[in-house]
N, C-alpha and C positions, 0 to 999 in steps of 0.2 A: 323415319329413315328411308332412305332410298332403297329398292331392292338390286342385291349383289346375285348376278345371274353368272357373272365370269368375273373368269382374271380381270378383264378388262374394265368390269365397271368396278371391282374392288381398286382397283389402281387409282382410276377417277376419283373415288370415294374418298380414299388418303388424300390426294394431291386438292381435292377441292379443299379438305381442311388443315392444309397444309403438313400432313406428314409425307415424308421419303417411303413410297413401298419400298423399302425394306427386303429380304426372300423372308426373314422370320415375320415379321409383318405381315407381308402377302400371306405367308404358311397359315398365323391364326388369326387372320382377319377373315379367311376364309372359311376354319373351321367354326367362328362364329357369325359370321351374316349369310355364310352360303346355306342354312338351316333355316331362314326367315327370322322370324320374330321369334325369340327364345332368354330364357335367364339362365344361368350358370354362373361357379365359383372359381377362381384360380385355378383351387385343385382340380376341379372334374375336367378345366380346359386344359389342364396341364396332361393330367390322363389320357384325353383325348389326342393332343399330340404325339405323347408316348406310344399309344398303339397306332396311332397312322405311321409310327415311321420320322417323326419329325426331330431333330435332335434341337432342342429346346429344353434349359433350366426354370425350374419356378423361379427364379428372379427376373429372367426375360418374359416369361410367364405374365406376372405383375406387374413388370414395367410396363409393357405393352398394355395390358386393361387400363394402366393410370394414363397413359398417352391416349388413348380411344375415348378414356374418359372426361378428359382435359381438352381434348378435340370436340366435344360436345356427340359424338357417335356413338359413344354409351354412357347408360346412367347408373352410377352405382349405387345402391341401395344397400344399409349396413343392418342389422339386426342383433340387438342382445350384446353391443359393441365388439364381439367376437366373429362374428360369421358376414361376410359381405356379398350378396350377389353382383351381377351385374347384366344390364337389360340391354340388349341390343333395337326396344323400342321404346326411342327416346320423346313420343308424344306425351301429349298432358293423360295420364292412366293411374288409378291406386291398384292396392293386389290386393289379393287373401295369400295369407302366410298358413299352410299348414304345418302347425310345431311339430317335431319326434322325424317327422318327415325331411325339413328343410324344402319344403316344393312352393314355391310361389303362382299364383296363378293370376292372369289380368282381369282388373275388372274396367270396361268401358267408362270415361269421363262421364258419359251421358248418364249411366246406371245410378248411379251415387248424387245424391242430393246432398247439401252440403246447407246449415241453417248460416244463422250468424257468423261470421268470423272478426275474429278481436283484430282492433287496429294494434299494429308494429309498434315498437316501444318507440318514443322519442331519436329521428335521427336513421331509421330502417326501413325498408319495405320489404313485401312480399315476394319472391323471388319465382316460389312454387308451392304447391301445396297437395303434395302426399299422405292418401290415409291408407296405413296396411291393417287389415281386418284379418285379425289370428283366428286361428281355426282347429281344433282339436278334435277326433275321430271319438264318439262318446262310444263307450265302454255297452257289454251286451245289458247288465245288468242297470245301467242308465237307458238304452232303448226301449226293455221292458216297464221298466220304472213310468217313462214316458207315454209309453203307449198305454199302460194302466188307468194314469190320470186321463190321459187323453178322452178315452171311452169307458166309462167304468161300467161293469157288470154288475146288476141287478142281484140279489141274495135268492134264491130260488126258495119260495116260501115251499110249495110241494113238491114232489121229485113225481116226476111221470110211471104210471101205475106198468110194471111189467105184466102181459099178460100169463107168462108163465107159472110167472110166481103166486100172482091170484089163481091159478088155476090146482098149483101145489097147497096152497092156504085151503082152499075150500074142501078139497079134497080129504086135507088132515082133519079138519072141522066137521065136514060130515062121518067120517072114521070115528073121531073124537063121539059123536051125537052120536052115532050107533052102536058104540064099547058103552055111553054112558045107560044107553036102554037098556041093554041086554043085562047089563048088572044090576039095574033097578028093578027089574022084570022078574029077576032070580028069588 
């Protein structure tokens, strides 16, 4: 995607793929390309107008993402057929999906190796080919877990001599040796 510095090159931007800027258009074409490369949902861009100030319905909200995205200027990517983002960077890229979060994050085409791919059924071809790699924050008691196997510690066959304590032992032991004389002595 092109970068949107101003009004002006958002305008360009619309009219090269043939949308009307619009002022609602202009309003969220800006709150999402004037940020650079970024993902969001309806709702958070609907949020986002709401506190700029912008008087915009979430069905203009949507229509407008489905026009940007029908424009080929975003991509939208659906999840768990309930939750949809949508990428204002429409190069060839997969993501990591972190679940509970909702937070997608890019990962470079070049990163991702990719072995075989099956040929299209009879009559189709490949259009794109997106992988999103989910991702879940492991729990303390799975870090520990992990770190355990990881390195495992040794059984401590002796435990290291305290010198105190040798110095209390002797000390009862000769006490001991000399209560036992003095009574045999008797």
């Amino acid at each position: 995607m092109k970068s949107v510095n101003s009004s002006a090159d958002l305008e360009a931007l619309l009219r090269s793929v043939g949308l009307r800027p619009t002022p609602q258009r202009m309003a969220l074409g800006w709150l999402l390309f004037g940020k650079g490369k970024r993902h969001t949902t309806a709702e958070k861009l609907h949020l986002e107008a709401t506190v700029a100030g912008l008087p915009v319905s979430k069905a203009t909200v949507y229509n407008t993402l489905n026009q940007f995205t029908d424009a080929g200027v975003l991509r939208q990517l659906a999840f768990d057929g309930s939750k949809s983002f949508f990428d204002t960077n429409t190069s060839t890229h997969h993501h990591f999906f972190i679940e509970g979060e909702n937070v997608l994050i890019d990962i470079a085409n070049d990163d991702l190796a990719l072995g075989r791919i099956p040929a299209p059924p009879e009559g189709y071809e490949i259009t794109r080919i997106e992988v999103v790699i989910r991702l879940r924050k492991r729990t303390l008691l799975q870090r520990i877990r992990t770190s355990d196997q990881a390195q495992p510690k040794p059984f401590p066959a002796a435990r290291h001599r305290n010198p105190r304590l040798e110095f209390i032992r002797s000390s009862q032991s000769s006490g001991l040796a000399q209560a036992q004389n003095a009574k045999n002595s008797r």
